[in-house]
Each structure stands twice: as C-alpha cells, then as structure tokens.
C-alpha distance (Angstrom), angle and dihedral (degrees) to the residues before:
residue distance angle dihedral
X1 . . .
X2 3.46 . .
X3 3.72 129.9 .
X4 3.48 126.9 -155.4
X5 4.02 131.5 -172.5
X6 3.21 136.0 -115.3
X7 3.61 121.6 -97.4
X8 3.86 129.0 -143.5
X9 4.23 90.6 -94.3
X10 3.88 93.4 44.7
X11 3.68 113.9 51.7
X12 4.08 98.7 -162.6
X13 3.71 143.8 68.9
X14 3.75 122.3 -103.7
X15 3.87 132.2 -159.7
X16 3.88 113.2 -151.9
X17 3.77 111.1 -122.7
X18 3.40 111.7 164.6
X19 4.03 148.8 -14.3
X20 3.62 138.0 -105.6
X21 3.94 103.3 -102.6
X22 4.15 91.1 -132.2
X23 3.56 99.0 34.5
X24 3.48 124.1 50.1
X25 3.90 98.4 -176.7
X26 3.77 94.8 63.7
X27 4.39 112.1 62.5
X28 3.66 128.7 -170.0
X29 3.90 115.4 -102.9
X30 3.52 136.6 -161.7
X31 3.47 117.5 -144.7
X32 4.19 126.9 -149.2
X33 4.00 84.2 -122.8
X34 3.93 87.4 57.6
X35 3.63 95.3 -108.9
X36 3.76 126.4 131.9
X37 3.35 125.1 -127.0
X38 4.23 143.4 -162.7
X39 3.77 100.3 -131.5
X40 4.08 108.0 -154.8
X41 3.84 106.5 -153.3
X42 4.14 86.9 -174.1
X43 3.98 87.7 69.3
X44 3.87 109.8 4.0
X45 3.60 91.7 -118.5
X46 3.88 132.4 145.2
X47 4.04 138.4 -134.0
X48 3.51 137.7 167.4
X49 3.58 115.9 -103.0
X50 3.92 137.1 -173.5
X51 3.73 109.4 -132.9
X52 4.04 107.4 -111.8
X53 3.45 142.3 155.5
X54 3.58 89.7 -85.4
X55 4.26 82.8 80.3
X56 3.08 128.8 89.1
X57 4.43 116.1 -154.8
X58 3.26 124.4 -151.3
X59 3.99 113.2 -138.2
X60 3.86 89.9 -73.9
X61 4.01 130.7 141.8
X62 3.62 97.6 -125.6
X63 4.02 88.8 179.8
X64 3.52 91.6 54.2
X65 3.84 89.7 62.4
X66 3.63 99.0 33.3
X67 3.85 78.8 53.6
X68 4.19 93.9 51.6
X69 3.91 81.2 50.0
X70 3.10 95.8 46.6
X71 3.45 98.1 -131.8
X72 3.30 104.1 124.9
C-alpha cells in the first residue's frame, strides 16, 4: 500500500486503499485520524469523503487499521 504525506492543508498521513470506480485519478485514503479521504492525483490535494459504493478497495483489512487506530 501506498503512503502518502501530509500536505500543509491536511495535517495527517494517509494510506491509499482503494479507487473511485469512475475516476481513476482520484483514490480512496485512509487517514491516521480515521477519516477517509478522495485523493486527487491531478493536483495532490485532499477532501473528506464518506466511503460509498462509488469506491473501489483494494484487498485491504480496513478493521485491522481502524483497530491500530483505535477507531473502531
């Protein structure tokens, strides 16, 4: 999985999980704080997101991490 840093407007880490099922340039990210995220590769830039069917996971263990958050 990829990992991507934070940038100066979002003040966490993210792992990439997934992609949006229309829209390859934007991918799902998880967040440290537990929030998901729309990833835009076109800019680098950030947004919360709601996970949907519109996502796309790759063969990850999301509880697993929510659970090393402790988020869950």
């Amino acid at each position: 999985m990829r990992r991507t840093q934070a940038t100066l407007d979002s003040p966490c880490n993210y792992e990439v999980i997934g992609e949006h099922l229309n829209d390859p340039t934007h991918l799902l990210a998880l967040g440290d704080d537990g929030q998901f995220y729309s990833l835009n590769l076109l800019d680098g830039q950030t947004e919360p997101t709601e996970f949907g069917d519109q996502w796309v996971m790759d063969a990850y263990d999301l509880h697993e991490k929510l659970s090393r958050l402790h988020l869950h």
